[in-house]
VOZA-100798 format. One line per 10 residues: number of its first residue (from 1); for each residue x, y, z of N, C-alpha, C. Coordinates in steps of 0.1 Angstrom, whole numbers, plus 5000, padded with zeros to 4 digits. Example, Ala and Ser with C-alpha at 12.3 -4.5 7.8 and 13.67 -1.06 7.14 Angstrom:
2
1) 5132/4943/5078/5123/4955/5078/5132/4967/5078 | 5128/4978/5071/5137/4989/5071/5129/5000/5079
END
This chain:
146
1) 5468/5126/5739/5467/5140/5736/5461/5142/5722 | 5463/5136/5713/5461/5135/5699/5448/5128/5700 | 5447/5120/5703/5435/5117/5703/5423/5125/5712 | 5421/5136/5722/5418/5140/5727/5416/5153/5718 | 5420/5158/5715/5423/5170/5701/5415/5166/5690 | 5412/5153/5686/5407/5144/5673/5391/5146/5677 | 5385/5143/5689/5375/5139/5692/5367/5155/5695 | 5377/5162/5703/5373/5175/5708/5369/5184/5689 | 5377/5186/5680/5374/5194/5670/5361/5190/5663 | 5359/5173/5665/5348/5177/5655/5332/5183/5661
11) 5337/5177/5679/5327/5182/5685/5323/5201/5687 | 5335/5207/5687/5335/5220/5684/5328/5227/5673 | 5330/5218/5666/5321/5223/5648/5305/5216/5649 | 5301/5207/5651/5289/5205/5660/5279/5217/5663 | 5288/5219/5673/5284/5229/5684/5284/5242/5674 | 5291/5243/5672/5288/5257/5666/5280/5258/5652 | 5280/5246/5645/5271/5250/5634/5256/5247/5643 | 5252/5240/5652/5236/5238/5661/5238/5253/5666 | 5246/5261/5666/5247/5277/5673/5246/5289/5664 | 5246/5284/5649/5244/5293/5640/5233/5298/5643
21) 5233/5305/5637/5216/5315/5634/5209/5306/5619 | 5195/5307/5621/5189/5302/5609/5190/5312/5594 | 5192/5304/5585/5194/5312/5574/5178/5314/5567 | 5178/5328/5565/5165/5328/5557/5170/5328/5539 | 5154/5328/5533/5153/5322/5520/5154/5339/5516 | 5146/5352/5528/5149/5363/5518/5163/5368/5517 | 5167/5377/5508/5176/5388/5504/5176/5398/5516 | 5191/5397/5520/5190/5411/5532/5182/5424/5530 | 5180/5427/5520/5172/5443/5518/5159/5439/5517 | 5152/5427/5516/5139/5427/5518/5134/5434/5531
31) 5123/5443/5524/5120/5449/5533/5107/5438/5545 | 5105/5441/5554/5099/5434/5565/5090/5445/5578 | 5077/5440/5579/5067/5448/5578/5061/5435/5598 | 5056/5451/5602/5050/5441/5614/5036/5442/5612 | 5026/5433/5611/5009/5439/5610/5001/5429/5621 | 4993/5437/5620/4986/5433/5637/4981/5416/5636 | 4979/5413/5620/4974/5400/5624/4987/5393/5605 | 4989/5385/5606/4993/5374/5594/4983/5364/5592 | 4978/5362/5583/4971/5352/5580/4976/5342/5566 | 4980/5329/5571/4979/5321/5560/4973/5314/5555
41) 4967/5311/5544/4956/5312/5536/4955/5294/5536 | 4963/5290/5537/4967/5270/5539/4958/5269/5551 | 4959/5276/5561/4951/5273/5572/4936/5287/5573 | 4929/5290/5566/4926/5305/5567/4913/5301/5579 | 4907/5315/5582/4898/5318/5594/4886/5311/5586 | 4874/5310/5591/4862/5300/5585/4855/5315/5581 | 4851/5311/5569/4843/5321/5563/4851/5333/5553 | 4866/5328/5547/4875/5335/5544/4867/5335/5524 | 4866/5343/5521/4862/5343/5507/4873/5345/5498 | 4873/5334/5496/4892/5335/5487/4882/5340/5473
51) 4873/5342/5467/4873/5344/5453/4876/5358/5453 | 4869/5365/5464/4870/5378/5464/4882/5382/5468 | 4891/5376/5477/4903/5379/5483/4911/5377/5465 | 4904/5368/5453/4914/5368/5444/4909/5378/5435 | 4897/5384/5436/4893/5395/5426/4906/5410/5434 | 4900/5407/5442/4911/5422/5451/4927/5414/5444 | 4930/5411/5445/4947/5407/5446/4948/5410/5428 | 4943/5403/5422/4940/5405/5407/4940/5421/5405 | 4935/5424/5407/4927/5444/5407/4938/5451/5411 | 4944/5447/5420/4957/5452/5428/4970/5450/5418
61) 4975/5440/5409/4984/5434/5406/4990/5427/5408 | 4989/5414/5418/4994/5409/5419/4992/5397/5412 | 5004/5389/5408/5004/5379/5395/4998/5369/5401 | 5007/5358/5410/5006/5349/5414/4991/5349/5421 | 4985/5334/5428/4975/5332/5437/4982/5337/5450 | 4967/5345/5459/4972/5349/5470/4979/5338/5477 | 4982/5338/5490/4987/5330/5496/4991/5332/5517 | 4990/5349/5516/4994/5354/5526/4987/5368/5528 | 4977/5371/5540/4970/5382/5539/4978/5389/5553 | 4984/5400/5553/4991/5413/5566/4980/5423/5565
71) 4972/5421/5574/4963/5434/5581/4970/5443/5591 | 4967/5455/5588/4972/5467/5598/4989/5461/5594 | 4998/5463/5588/5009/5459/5581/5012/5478/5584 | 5015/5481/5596/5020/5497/5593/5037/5501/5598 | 5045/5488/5604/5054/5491/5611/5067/5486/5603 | 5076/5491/5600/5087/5488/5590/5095/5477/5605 | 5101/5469/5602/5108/5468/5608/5122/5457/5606 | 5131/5450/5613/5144/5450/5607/5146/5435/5603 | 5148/5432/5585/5152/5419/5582/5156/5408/5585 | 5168/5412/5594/5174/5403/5602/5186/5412/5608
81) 5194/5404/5616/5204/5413/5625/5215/5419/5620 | 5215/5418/5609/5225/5427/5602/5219/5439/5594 | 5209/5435/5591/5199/5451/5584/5196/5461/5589 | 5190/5471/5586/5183/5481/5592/5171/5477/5584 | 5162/5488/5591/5147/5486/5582/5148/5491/5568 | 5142/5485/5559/5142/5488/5544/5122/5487/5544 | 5121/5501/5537/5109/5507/5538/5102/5498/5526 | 5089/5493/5527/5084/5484/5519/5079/5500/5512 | 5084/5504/5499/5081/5516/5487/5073/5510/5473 | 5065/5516/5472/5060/5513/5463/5047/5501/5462
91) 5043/5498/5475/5034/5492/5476/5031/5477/5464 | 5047/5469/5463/5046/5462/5454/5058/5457/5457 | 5063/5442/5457/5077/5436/5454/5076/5423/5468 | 5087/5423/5464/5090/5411/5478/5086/5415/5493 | 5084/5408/5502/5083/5413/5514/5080/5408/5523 | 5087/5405/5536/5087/5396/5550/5075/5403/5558 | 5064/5392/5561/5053/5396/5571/5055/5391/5582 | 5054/5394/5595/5055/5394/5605/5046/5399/5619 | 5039/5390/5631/5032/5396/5637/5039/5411/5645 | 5052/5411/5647/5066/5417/5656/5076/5417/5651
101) 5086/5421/5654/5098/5421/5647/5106/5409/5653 | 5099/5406/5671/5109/5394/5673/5098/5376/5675 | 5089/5384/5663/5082/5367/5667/5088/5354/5658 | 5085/5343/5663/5095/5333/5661/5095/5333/5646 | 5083/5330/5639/5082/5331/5626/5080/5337/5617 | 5082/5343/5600/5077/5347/5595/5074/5347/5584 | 5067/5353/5577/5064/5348/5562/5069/5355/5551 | 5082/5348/5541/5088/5356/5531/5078/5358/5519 | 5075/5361/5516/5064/5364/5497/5074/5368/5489 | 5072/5362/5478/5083/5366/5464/5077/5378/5458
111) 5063/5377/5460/5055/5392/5451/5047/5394/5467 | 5042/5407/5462/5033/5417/5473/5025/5426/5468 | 5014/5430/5467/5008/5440/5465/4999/5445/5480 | 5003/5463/5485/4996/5466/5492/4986/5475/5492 | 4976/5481/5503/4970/5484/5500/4971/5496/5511 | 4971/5508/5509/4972/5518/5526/4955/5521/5529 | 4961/5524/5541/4946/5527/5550/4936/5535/5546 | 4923/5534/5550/4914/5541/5551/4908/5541/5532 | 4905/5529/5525/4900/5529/5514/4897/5515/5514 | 4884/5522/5506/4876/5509/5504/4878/5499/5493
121) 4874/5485/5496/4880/5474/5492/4865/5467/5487 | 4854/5465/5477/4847/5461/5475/4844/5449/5487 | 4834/5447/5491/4835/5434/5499/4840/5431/5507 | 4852/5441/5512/4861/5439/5526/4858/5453/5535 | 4853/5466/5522/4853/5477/5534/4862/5483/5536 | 4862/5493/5547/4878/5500/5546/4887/5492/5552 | 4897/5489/5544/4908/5488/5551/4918/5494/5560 | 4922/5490/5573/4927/5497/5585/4943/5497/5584 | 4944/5508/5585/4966/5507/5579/4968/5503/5566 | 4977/5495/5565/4978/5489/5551/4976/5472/5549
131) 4970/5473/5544/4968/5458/5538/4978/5450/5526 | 4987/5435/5528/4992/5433/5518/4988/5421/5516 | 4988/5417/5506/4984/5403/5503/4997/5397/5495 | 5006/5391/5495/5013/5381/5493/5009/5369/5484 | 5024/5368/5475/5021/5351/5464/5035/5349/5467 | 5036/5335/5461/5053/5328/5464/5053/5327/5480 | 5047/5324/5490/5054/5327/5501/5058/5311/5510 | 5068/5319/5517/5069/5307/5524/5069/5310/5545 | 5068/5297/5546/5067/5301/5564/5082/5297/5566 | 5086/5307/5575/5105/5307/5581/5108/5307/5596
141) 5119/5303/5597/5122/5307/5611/5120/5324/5611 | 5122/5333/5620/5128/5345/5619/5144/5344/5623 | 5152/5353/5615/5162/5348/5618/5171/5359/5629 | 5159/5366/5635/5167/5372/5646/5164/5368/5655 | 5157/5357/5660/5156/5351/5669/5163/5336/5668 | 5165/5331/5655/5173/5317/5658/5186/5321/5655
END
């Protein structure tokens, strides 16, 4: 019996830490944004002009090298499963990019600078919704889905 009790607890704790949810790197109030496309700049589209993508990000304020571009970024949506949505204010700070609110991955940025719709961007044109460009970032589980 004792030995059956011995064998069964550690397997119970197993199981339940493989059943956790994944922990993310952001702060529950980071706010977290859905935009029609995420682009990471480690992998970027062919023909991506990072000098100009760093004159814009520079001009904008942001400190760091870009790292992470959210096009059409217009839909607040929820950190993880204990948050509500926290409004990305101020067009500036930390911030989770996301294609959806339930796709598997997402990308946290430590800085952000955005940009809202319908103004022009030297070299890019108007931009559609809001545009954010991202530094510090990292690629994560989402943690409402793990």
């Amino acid at each position: 019996m004792k030995k059956a009790l011995f064998i069964a607890a550690p397997l119970a704790l197993t199981a339940s830490l493989a059943l956790a949810p994944a922990a993310s790197a952001a702060p529950a109030k980071t706010p977290a944004l859905a935009c029609h496309q995420v682009i990471d700049l480690k992998t970027p589209p062919a023909g991506t002009n990072f000098e100009l993508l760093d004159q814009v990000a520079k001009s904008l304020g942001l400190a760091g090298a870009p790292a992470v571009v959210g096009v059409a970024c217009n839909d607040s949506i929820r950190t993880d499963a204990d948050s509500g949505k926290n409004e990305y204010l101020g067009e500036r700070g930390p911030v989770i990019l996301r294609t959806k609110e339930f796709d598997r991955h997402q990308q946290y940025c430590t800085d952000s600078v955005g940009v809202t719709g319908h103004r022009a961007i030297p070299g890019l044109g108007q931009v559609p919704g809001r545009m954010v460009i991202g530094s510090g970032c990292n690629s994560e589980p989402n943690p409402l889905i793990f």
